[in-house]
N, CA and C atoms as a LAMMPS dump frame, in Angstrom:
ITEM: TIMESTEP
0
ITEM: NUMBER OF ATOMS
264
ITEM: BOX BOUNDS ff ff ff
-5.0000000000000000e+02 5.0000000000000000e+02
-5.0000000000000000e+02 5.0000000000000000e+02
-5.0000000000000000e+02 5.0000000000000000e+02
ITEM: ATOMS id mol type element x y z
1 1 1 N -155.274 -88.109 -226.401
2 1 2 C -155.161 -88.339 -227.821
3 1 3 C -155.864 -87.24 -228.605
4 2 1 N -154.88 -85.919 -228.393
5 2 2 C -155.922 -85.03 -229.347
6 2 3 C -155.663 -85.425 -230.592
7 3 1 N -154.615 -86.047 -231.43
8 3 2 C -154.53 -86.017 -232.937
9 3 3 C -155.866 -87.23 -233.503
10 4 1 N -156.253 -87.735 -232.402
11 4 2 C -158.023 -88.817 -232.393
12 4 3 C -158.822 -88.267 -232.746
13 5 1 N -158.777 -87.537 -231.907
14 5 2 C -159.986 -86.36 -231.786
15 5 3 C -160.177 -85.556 -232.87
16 6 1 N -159.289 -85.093 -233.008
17 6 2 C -158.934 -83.911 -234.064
18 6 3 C -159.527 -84.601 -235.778
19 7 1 N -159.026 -85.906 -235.498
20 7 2 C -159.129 -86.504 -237.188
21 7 3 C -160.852 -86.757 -236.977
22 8 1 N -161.358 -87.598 -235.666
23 8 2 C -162.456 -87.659 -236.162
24 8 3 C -163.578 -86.162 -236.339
25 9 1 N -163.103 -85.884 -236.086
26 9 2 C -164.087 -83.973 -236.503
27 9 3 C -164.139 -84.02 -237.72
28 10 1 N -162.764 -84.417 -238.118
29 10 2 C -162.337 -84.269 -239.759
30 10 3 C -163.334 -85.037 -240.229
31 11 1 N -163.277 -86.621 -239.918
32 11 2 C -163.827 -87.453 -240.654
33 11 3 C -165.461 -86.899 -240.621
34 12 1 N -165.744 -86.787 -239.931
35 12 2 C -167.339 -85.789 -239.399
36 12 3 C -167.761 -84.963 -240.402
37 13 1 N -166.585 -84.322 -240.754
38 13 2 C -166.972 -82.59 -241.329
39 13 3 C -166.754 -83.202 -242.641
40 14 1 N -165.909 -84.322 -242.945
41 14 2 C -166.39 -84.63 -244.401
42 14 3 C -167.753 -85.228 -244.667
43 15 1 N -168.357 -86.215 -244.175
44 15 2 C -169.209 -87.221 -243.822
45 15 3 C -170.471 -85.861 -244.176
46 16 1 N -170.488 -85.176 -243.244
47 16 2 C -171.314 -83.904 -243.056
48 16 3 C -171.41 -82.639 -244.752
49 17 1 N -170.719 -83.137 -245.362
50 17 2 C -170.505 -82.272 -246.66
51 17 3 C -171 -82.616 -248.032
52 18 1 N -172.241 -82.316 -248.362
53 18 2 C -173.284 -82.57 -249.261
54 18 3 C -172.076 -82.374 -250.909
55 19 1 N -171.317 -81.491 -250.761
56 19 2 C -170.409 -81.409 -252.124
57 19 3 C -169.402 -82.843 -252.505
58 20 1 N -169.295 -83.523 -251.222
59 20 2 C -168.2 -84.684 -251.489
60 20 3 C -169.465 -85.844 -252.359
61 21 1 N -168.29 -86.55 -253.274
62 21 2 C -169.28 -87.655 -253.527
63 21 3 C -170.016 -88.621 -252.406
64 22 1 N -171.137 -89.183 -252.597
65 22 2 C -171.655 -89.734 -251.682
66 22 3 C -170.731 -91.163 -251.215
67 23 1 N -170.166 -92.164 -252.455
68 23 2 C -169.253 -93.392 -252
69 23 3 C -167.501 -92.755 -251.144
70 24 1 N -167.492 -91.582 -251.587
71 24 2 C -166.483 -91.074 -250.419
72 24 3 C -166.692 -90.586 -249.604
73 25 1 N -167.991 -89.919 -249.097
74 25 2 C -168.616 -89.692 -247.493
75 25 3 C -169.159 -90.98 -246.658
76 26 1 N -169.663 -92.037 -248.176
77 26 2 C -169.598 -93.574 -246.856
78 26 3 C -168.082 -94.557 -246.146
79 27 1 N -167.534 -93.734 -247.305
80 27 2 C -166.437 -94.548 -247.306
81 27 3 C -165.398 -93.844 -245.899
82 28 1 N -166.056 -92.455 -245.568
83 28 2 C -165.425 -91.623 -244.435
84 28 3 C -166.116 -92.066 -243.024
85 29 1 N -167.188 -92.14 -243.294
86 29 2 C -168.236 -93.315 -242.44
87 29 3 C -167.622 -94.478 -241.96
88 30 1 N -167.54 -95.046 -242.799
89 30 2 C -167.253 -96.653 -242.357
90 30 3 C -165.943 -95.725 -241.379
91 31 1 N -165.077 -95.613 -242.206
92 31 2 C -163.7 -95.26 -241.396
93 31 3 C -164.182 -94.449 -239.778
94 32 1 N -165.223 -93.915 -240.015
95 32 2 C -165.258 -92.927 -239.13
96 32 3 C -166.03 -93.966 -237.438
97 33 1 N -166.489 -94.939 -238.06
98 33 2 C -167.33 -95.688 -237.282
99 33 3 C -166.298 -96.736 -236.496
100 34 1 N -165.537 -97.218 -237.775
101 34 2 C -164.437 -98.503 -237.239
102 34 3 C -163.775 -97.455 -235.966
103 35 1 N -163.331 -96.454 -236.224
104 35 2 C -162.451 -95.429 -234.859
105 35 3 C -163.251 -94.971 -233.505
106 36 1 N -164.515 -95.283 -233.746
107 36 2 C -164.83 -95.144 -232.601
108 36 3 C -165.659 -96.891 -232.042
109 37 1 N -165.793 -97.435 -232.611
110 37 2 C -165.964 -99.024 -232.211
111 37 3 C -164.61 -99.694 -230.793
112 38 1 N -165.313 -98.824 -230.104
113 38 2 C -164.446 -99.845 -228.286
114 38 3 C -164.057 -100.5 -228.21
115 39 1 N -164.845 -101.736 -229.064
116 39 2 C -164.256 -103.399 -228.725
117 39 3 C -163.144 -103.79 -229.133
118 40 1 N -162.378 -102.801 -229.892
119 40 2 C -161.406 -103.285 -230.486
120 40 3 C -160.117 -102.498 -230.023
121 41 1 N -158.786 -102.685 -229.917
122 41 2 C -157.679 -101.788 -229.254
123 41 3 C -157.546 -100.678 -229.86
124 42 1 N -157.132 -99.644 -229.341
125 42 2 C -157.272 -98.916 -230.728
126 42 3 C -156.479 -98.729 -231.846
127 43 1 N -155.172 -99.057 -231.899
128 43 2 C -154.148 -99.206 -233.099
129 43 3 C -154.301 -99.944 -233.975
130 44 1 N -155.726 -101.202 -233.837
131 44 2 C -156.026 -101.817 -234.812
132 44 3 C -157.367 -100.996 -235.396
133 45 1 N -157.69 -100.389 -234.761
134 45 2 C -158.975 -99.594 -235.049
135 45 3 C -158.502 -98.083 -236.258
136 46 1 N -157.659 -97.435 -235.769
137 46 2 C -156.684 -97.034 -236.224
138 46 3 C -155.611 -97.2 -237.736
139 47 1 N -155.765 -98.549 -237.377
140 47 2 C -154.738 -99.494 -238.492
141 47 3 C -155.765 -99.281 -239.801
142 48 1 N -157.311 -100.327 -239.314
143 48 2 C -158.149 -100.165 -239.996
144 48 3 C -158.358 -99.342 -240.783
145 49 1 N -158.695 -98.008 -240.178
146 49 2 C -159.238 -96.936 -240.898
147 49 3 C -158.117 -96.193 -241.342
148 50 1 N -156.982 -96.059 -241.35
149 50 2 C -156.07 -95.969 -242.548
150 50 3 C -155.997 -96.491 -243.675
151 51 1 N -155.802 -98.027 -243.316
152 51 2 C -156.234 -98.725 -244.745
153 51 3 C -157.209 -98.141 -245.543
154 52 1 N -158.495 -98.129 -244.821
155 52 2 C -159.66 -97.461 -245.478
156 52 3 C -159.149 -96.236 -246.25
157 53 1 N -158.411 -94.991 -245.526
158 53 2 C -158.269 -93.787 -245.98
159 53 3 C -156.98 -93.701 -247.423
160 54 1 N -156.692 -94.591 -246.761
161 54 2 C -155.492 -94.956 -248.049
162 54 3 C -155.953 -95.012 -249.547
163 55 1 N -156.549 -96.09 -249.209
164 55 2 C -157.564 -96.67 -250.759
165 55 3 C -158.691 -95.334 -251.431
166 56 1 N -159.033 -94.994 -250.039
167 56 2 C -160.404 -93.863 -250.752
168 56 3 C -158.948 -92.257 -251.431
169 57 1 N -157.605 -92.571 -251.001
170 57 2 C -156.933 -91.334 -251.373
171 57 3 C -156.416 -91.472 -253.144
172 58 1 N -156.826 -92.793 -253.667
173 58 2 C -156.356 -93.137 -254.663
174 58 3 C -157.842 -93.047 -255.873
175 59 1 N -158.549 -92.801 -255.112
176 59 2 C -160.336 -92.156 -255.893
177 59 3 C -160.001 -91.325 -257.017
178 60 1 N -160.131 -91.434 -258.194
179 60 2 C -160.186 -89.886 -259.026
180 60 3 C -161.341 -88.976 -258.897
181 61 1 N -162.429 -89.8 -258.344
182 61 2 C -163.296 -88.986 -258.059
183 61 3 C -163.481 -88.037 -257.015
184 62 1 N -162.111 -88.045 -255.995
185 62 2 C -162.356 -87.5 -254.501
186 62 3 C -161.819 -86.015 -255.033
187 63 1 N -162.506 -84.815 -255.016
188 63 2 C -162.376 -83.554 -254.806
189 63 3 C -161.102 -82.992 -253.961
190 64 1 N -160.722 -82.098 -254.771
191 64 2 C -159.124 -81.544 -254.295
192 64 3 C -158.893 -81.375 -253.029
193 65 1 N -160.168 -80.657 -252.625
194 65 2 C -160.332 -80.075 -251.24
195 65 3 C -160.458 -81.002 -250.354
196 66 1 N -161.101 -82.019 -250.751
197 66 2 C -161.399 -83.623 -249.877
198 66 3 C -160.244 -84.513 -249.339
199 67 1 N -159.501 -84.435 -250.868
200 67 2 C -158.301 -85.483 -250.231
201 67 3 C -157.481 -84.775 -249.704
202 68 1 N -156.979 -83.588 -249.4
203 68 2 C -156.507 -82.463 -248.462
204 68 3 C -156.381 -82.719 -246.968
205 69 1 N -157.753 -82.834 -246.689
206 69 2 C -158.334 -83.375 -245.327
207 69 3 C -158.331 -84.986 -244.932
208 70 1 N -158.704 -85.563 -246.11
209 70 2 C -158.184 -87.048 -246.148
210 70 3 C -156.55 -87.263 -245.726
211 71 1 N -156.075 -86.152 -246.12
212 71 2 C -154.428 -86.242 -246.473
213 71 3 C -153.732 -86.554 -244.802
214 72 1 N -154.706 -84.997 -244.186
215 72 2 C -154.605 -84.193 -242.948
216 72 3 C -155.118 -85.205 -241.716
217 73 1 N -156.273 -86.434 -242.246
218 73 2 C -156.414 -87.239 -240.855
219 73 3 C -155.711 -88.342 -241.063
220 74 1 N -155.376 -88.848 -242.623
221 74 2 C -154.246 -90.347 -242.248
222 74 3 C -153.173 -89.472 -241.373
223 75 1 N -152.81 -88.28 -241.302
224 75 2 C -151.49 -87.998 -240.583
225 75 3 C -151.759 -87.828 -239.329
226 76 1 N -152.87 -87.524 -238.808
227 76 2 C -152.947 -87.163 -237.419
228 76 3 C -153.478 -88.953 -236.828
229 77 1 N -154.086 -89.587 -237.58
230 77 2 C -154.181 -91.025 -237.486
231 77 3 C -152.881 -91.728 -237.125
232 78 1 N -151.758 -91.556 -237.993
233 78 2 C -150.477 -92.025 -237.708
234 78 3 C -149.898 -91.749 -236.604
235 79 1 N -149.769 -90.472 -236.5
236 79 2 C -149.381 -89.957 -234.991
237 79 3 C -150.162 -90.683 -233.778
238 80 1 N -151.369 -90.417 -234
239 80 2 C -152.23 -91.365 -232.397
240 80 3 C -152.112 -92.541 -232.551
241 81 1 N -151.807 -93.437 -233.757
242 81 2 C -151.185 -94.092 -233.513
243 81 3 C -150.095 -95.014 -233.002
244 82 1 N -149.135 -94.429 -233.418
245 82 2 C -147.64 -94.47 -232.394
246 82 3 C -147.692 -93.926 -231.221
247 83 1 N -148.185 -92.977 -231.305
248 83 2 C -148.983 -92.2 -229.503
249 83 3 C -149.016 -93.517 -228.441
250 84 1 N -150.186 -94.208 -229.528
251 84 2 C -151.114 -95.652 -228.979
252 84 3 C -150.314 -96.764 -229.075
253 85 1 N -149.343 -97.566 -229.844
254 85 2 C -148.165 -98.357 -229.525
255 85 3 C -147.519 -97.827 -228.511
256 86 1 N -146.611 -97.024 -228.349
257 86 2 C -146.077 -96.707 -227.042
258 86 3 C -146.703 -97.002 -226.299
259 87 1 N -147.893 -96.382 -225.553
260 87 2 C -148.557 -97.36 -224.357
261 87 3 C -148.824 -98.41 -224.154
262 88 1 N -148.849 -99.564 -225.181
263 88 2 C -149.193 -100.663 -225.022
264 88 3 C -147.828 -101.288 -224.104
């Protein structure tokens, strides 16, 4: 699952970025935490933190450059997603 991988760096490197507002670096957090939480399958984990990314893409406060990358992991999210249905 590199498109997993790949998004959570993303979610990381936002989380990690003193210029983003702080309620949209927690809000990359939470998301970033629900995707790596085990206990749960991961397409719902997945599911989750789309929802999350969805809502934080509708922010006026989220920086051009931010929702870019926001834009860039709901899509690689979607993909490991369906990746992750197929195997089930």
């Amino acid at each position: 699952m590199d498109g997993l991988k790949r998004a959570l760096e993303l979610l990381d490197t936002i989380v990690s970025d003193t210029t983003v507002p702080k309620n949209i670096r927690d809000t990359c957090g939470a998301a970033l935490t629900r995707l790596n939480n085990q206990t749960e399958r991961v397409h719902i984990r997945i599911g989750a933190a789309l929802s999350m990314l969805d809502e934080l893409s509708q922010d006026p406060n989220l920086p051009f450059h931010t929702r870019t990358e926001v834009w860039e992991v709901a899509s690689l999210l979607e993909t490991a997603s369906t990746s992750a249905e197929a195997k089930c």
